[in-house]
N, C-alpha and C positions, 0 to 999 in steps of 0.2 A: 484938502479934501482927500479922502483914505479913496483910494481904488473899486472897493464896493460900491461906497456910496456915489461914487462917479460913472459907476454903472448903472448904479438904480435911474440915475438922470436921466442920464443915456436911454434906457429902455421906457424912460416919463414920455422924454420928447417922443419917441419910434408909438407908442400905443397912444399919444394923444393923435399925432400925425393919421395913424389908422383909424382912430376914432372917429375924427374930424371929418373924414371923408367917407364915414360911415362903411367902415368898415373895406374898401376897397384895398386893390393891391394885397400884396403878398408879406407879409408880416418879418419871415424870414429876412426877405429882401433888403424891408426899411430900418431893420433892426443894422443890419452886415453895413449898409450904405452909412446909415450916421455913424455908427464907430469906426468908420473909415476917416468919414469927415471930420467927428470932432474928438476923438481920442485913436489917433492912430497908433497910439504906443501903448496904450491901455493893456495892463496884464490879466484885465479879466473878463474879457470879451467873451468866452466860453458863457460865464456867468452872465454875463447881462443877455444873450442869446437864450439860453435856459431860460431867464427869467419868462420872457417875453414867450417864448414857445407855451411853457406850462400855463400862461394867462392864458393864450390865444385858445389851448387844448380844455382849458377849464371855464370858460366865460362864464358860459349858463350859469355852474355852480356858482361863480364867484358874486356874478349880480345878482343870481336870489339872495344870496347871504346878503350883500348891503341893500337889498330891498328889507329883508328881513329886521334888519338889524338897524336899519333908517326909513322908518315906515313912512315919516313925515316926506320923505323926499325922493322920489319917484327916481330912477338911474337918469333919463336925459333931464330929471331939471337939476340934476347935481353938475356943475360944472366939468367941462371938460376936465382939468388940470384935478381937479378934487377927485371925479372920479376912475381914474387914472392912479392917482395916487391910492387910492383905496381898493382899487383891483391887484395894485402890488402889493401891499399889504395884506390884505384878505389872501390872496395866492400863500405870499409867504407864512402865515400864520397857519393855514390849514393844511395846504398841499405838499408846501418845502420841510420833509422830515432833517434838512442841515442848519436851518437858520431859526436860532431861538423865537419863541415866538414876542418874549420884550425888545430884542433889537430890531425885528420886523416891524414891530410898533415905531421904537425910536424914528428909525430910519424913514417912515413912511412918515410919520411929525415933522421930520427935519426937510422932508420933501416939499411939505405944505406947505410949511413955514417960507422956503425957500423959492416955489412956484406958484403959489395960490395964493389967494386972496387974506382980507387982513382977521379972517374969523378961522381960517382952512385947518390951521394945527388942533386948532378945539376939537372942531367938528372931526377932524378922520381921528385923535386921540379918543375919541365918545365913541363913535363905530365900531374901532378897530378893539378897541376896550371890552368892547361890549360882546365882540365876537370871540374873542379869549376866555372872558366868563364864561360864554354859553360853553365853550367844548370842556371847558376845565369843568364845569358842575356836569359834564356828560359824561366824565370821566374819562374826555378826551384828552391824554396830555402826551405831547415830543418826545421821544427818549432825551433827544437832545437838551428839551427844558428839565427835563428830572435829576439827569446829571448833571447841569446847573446848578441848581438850586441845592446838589447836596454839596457842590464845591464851595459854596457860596454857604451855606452852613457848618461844614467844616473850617473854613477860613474864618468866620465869626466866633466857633468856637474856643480856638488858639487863641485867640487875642483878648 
């Protein structure tokens, strides 16, 4: 398991935990305490901290977009662990101008796949899909993903 993605965990479990208890406690707090607990050597604790800051700083925005964008399923009847996993995603896709927004998907897939239930990868890949489209046809796009894709078109070109 690469280091990010054992961050992303990391800050699964800290924003289900605040979830769970409807919001109580101090974010910061639960975030510092479990990567203490379960990755004390963890080289990316800065990043799993940011993550979870930028959620907690963006909530609103982030669940109207999955209200938005999952009209059928209201934010509390989507599963703790799903919507969790879909608030890091949604975060990383809109908010985080360093993390592409396909490996924000990936990672958020691999989350579900990994804590949720046995439909969870579908579902947050549909969402978090869907939320990509919308900024890309709004001619919202990453620098980060532009220069991507032209690495990634160069590199096809050569071969």
């Amino acid at each position: 398991m690469s280091n990010r993605h054992l961050a992303r965990a990391i800050a699964l479990q800290s924003l289900y935990e605040w979830d769970f208890h409807d919001f109580a406690g101090d974010l910061a707090s639960i975030i510092t305490r479990n990567l203490e607990e379960f990755a004390p050597k963890l080289d990316e604790k800065e990043f799993s901290k940011k993550l979870v800051a930028g959620i907690g700083a963006n909530l609103d925005d982030i669940d109207a977009t999955i209200t938005q964008f999952a009209p059928d399923w209201p934010i509390p009847k989507i599963t703790i662990v799903d919507r969790n996993v879909l608030r890091i995603g949604t975060y990383e896709v809109k908010h985080d101008p360093e993390i592409p927004s396909k490996v924000a998907i990936n990672e958020a897939i691999e989350l579900a796949k990994t804590f949720g239930g046995e439909s969870s990868g579908k579902f947050v890949n549909g969402v978090l899909g869907a939320i990509y489209r919308n900024q890309l046809a709004q001619g919202i796009e990453k620098q980060v993903d532009t220069s991507n894709e032209k690495k990634n078109e160069e590199s096809r070109m050569k071969k």
